[in-house]
C-alpha positions in Angstrom: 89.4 20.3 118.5 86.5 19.3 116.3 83.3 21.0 116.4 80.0 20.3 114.8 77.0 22.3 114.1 74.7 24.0 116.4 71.2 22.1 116.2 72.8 18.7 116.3 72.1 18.6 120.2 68.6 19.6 121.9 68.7 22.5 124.4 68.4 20.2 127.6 70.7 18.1 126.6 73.5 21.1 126.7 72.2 22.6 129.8 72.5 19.6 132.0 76.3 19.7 130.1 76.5 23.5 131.5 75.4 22.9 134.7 77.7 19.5 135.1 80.7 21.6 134.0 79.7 24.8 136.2 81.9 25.9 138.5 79.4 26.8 141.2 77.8 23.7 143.2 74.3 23.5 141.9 71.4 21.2 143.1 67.4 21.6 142.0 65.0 20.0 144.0 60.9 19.9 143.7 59.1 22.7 145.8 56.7 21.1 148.1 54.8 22.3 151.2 57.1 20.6 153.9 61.0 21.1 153.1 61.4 17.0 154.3 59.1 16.3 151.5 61.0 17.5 148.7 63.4 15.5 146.4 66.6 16.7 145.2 66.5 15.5 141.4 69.7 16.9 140.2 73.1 17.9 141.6 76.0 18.6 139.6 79.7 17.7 140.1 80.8 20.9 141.9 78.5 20.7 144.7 79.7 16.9 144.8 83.2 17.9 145.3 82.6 20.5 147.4 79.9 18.6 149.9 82.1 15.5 149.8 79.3 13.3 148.8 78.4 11.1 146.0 75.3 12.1 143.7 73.3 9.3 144.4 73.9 10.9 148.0 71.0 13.2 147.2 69.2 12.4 143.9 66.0 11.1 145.2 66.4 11.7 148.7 65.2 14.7 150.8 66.6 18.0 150.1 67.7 18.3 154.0 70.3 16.3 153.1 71.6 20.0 151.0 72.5 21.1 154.3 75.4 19.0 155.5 76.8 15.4 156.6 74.1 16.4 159.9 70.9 17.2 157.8 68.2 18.9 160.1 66.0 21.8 160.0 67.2 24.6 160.7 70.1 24.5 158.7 68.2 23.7 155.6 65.3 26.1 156.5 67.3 28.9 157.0 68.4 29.1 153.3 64.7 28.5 152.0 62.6 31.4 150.7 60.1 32.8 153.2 56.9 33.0 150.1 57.4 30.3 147.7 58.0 33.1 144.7 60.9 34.5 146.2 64.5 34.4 145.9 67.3 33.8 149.2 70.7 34.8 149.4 72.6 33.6 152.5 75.6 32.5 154.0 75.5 29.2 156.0 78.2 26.5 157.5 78.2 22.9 155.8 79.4 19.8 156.8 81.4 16.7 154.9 81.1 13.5 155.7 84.7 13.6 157.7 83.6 16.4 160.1 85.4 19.4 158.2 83.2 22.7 158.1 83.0 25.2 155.8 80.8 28.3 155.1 78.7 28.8 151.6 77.2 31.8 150.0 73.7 30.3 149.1 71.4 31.6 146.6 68.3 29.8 146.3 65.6 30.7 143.1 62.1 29.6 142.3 61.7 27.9 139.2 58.2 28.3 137.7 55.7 26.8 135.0 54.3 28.5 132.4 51.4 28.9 134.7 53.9 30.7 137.3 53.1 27.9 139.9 56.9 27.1 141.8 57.6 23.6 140.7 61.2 23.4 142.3 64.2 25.2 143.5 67.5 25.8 142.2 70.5 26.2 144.9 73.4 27.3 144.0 76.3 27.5 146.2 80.0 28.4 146.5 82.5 28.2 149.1 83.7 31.6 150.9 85.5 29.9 154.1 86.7 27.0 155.8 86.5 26.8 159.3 89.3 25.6 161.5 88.0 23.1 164.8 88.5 26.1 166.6 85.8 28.0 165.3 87.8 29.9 163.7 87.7 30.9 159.9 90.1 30.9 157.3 90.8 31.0 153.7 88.3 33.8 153.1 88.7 35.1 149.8 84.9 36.6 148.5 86.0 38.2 145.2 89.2 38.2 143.3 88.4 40.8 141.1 87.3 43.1 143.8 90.6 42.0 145.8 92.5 42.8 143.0 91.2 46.0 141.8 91.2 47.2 145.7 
């Protein structure tokens, strides 16, 4: 493995790499007044793989469509922060394009200018279950190490 030196690539440039290699599904979208107005500018390809969806699926369409193959309001709103400054953690059942269901731990964060004004959001997501036809869940596992250690 070759390597080369530290200030050969500019810091955004190795963020969007982080992000794009993360583990954790990860979309940012602009913060505007209505939720169907803002526009998911970035996903990475966790949250494609996860969702079942193609980026261009989302980049520069509404950020309802974060909330599953059937976008509407209340599943979107319920994971969006109740003062524009704050941060949500929640769980919430998602939708692929072939009908399968499964259930996310959402945490969704401000991000701000140097002014503090929210500019857009950050969501970050990872599966905790999938859930059967029946209703039923399965395949729950929340934290290894904590399963491990118990």
């Amino acid at each position: 493995m070759s390597t080369t030196r530290n200030d050969e690539f500019p810091l955004d440039l190795l963020l969007r790499r982080a992000l794009d290699r993360a583990d954790e599904a990860i979309a940012i979208y602009t913060a505007e007044q209505w939720v169907i107005a803002a526009t998911v500018v970035y996903v990475n390809r966790a949250l494609c793989e996860l969702s079942g969806y193609e980026e261009g699926h989302f980049v520069g369409h509404s950020a309802l469509l974060l909330g599953g193959a059937k976008p509407d309001h209340t599943t979107f709103e319920s994971i969006l922060p109740v003062a524009p400054e704050t941060e949500v953690r929640r769980r919430t059942t998602k939708q692929r394009p072939d009908g399968s269901r499964y259930v996310v731990e959402a945490h969704v964060s401000p991000l701000m200018d140097r002014d503090g004004n929210v500019t857009h959001y950050v969501l970050t997501q990872k599966k905790v279950a999938s859930v059967l036809d029946s209703g039923v869940f399965c395949c729950v596992v929340l934290d290894t190490a904590t399963a491990a250690a118990g």
